[in-house]
N, C-alpha and C positions, 0 to 999 in steps of 0.2 A: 872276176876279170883274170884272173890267174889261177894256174892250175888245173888236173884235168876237171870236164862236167860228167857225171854219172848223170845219164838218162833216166828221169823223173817217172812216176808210176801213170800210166793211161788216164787221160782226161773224160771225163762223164759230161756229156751236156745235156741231158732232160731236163737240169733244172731251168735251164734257161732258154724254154720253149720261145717266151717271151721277146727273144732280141730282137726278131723283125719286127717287132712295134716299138715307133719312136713314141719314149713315156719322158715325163719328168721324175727327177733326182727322188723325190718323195714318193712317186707310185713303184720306182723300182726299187724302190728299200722297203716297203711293202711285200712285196712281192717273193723277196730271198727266202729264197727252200721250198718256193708254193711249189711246184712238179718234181721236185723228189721225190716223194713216195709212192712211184705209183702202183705197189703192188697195196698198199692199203689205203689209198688216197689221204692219208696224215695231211693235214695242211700245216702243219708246224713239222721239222723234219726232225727226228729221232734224235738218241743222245746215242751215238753206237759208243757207250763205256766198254771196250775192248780194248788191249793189248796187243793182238795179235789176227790173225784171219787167217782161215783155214782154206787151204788151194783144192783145187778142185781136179789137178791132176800130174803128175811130173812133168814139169816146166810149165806150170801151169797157174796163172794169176786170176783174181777177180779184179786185177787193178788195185787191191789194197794187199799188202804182205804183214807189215808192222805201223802200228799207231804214230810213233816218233816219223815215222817216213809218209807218213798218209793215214789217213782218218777220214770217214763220210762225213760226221759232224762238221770237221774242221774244214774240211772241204768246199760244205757249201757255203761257210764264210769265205773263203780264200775267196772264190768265184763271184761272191754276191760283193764284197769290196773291189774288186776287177771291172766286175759292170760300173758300181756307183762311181768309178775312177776314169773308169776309158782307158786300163792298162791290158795288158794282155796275160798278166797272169797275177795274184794276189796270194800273201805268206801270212800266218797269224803266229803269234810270238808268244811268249808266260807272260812280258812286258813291253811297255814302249821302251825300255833301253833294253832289251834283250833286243828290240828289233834293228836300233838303233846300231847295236854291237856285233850284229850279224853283220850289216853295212860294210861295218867296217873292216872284216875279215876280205874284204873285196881287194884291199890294199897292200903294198907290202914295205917293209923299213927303208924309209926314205923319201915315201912320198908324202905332199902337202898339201894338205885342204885350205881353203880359202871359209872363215864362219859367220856366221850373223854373231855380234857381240852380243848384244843383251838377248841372249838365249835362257832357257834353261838351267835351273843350277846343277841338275846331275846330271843334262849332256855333256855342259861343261866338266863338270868331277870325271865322266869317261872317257874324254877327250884325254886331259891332261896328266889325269892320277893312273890315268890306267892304260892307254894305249901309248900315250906317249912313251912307254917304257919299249914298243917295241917300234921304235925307230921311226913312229908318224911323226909330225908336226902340224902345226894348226896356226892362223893368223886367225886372229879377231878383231872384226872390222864392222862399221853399219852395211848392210849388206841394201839400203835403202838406195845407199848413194852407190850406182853403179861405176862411176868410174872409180871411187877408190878401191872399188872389188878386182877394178882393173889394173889400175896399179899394183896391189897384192901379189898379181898371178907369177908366180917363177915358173923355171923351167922344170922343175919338180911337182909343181901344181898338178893334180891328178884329178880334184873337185870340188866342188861347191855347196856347203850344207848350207841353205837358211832356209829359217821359220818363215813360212808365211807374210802369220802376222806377228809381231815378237813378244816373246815375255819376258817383262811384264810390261813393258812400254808402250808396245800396240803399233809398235812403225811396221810399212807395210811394200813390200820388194813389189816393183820391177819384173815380173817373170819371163814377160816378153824380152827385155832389155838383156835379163842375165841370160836369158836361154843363150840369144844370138850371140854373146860373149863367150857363153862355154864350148859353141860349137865352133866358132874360129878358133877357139883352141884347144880343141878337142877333149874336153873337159865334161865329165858327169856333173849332171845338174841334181844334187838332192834335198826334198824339198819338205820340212817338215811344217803338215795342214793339219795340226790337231786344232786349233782353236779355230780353222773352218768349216773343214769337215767337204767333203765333193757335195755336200749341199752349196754350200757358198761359194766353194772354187774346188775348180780342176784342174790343179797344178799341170797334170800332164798333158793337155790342152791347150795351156800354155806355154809349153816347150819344157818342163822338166823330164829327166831321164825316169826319176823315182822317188815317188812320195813315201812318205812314215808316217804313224801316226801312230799316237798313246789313244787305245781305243777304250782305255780307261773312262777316259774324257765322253765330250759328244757322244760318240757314236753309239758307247754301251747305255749312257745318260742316267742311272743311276746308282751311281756309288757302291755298287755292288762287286763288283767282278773288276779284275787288273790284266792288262792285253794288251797288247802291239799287233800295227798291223804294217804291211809295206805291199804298194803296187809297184810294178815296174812294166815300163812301156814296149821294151823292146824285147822278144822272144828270147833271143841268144841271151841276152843278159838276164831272163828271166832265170834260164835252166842253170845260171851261176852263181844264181840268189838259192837257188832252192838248194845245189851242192853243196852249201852253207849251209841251212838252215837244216839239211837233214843230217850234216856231218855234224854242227854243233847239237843239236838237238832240242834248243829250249823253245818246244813249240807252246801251244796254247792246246790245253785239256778239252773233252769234247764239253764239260758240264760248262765250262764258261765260254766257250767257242759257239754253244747254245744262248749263252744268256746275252752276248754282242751280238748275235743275230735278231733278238728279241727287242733289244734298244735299239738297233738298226732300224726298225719296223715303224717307229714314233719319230724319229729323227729328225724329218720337217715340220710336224707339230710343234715339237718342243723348242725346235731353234726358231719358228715364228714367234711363240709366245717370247721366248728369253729377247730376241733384238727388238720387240714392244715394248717390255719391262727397260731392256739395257737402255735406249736412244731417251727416253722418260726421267729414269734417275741420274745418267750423265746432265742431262738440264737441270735437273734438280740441283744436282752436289753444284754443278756451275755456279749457280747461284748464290748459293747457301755462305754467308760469311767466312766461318770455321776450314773451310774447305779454301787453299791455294792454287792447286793447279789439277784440271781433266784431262784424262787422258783415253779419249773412246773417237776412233775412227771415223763414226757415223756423224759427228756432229762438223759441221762445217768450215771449224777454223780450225781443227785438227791436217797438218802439213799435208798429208796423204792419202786425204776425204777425195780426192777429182778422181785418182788414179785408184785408187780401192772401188771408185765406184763404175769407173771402167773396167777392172779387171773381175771383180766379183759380185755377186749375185745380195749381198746384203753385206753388213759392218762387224756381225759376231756381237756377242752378249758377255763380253768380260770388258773390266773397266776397270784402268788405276784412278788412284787418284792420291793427292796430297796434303794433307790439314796443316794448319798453320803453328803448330806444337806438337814436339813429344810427346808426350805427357798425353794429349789426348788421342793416339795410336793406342797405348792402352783400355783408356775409356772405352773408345767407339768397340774395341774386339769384345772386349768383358763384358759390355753393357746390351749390347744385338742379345734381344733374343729368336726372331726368324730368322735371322744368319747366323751360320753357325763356325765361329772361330777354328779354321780346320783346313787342311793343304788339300790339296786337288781342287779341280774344275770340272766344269761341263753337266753338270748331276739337273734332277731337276729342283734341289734343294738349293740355295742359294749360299755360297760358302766366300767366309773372308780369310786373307791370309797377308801375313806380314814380309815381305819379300827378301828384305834385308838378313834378317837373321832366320828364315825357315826357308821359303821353295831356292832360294840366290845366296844360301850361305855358303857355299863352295867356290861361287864366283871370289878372285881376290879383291883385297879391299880396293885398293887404289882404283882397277876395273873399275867396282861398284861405286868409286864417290864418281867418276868419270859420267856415267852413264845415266849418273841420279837414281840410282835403285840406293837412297837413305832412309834415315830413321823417320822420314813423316811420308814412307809412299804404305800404301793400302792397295792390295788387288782384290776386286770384288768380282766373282762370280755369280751371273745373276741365273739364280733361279724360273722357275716358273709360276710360282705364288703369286698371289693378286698383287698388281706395284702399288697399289697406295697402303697396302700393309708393310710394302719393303720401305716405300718413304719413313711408314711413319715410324718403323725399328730404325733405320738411320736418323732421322732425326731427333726421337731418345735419348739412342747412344750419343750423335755429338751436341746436343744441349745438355747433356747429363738426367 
């Protein structure tokens, strides 16, 4: 939004022969990189491991100059998350907060975001340890409840970041509500969908300006490779996005720019199997004595089950939950042996993590007793392993 834009390198579209056929979210994530190659017909598109690219004549481009500025690999992810978004141009990052922190370069000292509170711990630790140093500010509020987002707004208000769906609580925004809010005040809407993924929702379809995503997560699906990704809706704002990412520099390599295009390809496999496994063991823990409180969208007396299931396409595969002791937060992490005690999401291995002290340890205390991110919440990541093996690893761990 500020500052001049350098004119971006020429756009390629062969690989998206494709667009005049209306497909669903799952055959077009399939599909990324098929018509690329068509001088060898590769149906997986190349690793171009290159630094640089050789011109072909004075003032003369192939459309690529230097890898930091453009890359064919990285390319046809940028393009293939563009499509699965309905943006108009797509960035891929080294991480979801490198993406997150390009964002932020959009702004300048004095202006104010409006945040989803129970976020992330290291957007939060960016927000506050790191940007605030240059004269941002942030309010953190449930971004559920639209009108106290409304109240928030000052006249320094410039935008709005919230999660989807939050972590690790699972409360679920309004995007319609906030969009029309940010546009009477002229306000960017930024929306971060890792734990949806444009399988489940398309932020920008619902009136966000520009989604992020930790492509770590979902989209790459296993635990392999670390990535950000951001689409953004509008043209002009695109070419401002890119003036950042090509001035900062912290793109995404072509070897894992590969390997997220490769997890793309499985995307709606895996997130059908995981919200079968997830909607199964949320009834389960319901249930289960030891266990106090659920917390998974999909289930019906979850607050924001009507409107999640208006706005998106299924409920996602993560799930808090609460036991009724300390003491057995320990147990249940030690004792899982198919879950594997360990921070990240989205894999197709099922992973547990303590939120309080590992993904939410940056969040301040007082924040954290506020929001209930304490010492008996548990985020589970469900896998895609058979669910009556995942039962019967939880149940294991919390009977001992």
């Amino acid at each position: 939004m500020y500052g001049r834009v350098k004119k971006s390198r020429p756009r390629q579209t062969g690989m998206f022969i494709f667009r005049r056929y209306v497909m669903h979210i799952s055959t077009r994530a399939v599909q990324v990189g098929l018509e690329w190659d068509t001088r060898t017909g590769a149906v997986t598109v190349p690793i171009y491991q290159t630094a640089t690219f050789r011109h072909p004549g004075l003032g003369q481009s192939t459309g690529y100059d230097y890898s930091r500025s453009g890359n064919p690999t990285r390319q046809t992810l940028e393009d293939g998350i563009a499509l699965l978004d309905g943006g108009s141009r797509g960035f891929a990052y080294s991480s979801g907060m490198a993406a997150i922190a390009n964002l932020l370069h959009l702004f300048k000292s004095g202006d104010h975001l409006v945040v989803t509170e129970d976020l992330y711990g290291g957007t939060c630790r960016l927000f506050d340890k790191i940007f605030s140093q240059y004269g941002l500010s942030f309010t953190y509020l449930d971004t559920s409840d639209t009108a106290s987002v409304q109240a928030a707004i000052t006249p320094a208000t410039r935008a709005l970041f919230v999660e989807t769906l939050t972590n690790p609580l699972l409360k679920f925004a309004d995007l319609p509500a906030l969009s029309a809010l940010c546009r009477s005040r002229d306000l960017l809407l930024i929306a971060d969908n890792t734990f949806l993924t444009p399988y489940l929702q398309q932020p920008l379809e619902l009136g966000a300006d520009i989604t992020v995503y930790s492509a770590t997560k979902y989209l790459s699906g296993h635990n392999d490779t670390i990535a950000g990704l951001v689409v953004v809706k509008d043209p002009r704002l695109a070419e401002q996005v890119y003036f950042q990412q090509n001035a900062v520099g912290a793109v995404l390599g072509p070897q894992d720019s590969w390997l997220v295009i490769r997890g793309m390809k499985t995307l709606g496999v895996r997130l059908d199997r995981q919200q079968e496994n997830a909607i199964r063991i949320a009834r389960w823990l319901n249930a289960h004595p030891r266990v106090r409180t659920v917390f998974y969208p999909g289930m019906e007396e979850h607050p924001n089950h009507e409107l999640m299931a208006r706005d998106a396409r299924g409920f996602g595969a993560m799930i808090a939950f609460e036991v009724d002791n300390h003491a057995l937060v320990e147990q249940v992490l030690l004792k899982t042996r198919l879950i594997s005690f360990a921070e990240s999401l989205g894999g197709v291995e099922s992973l547990m993590t303590f939120p309080e002290v590992q993904t939410h340890a940056d969040i301040p205390p007082e924040l954290r007793a506020r929001l209930g991110i304490n010492n008996l919440l548990l985020r589970l990541s469900v896998g895609i392993e058979d669910v009556n093996d995942l039962i019967d690893d939880l149940q294991n761990a919390l009977e001992g």
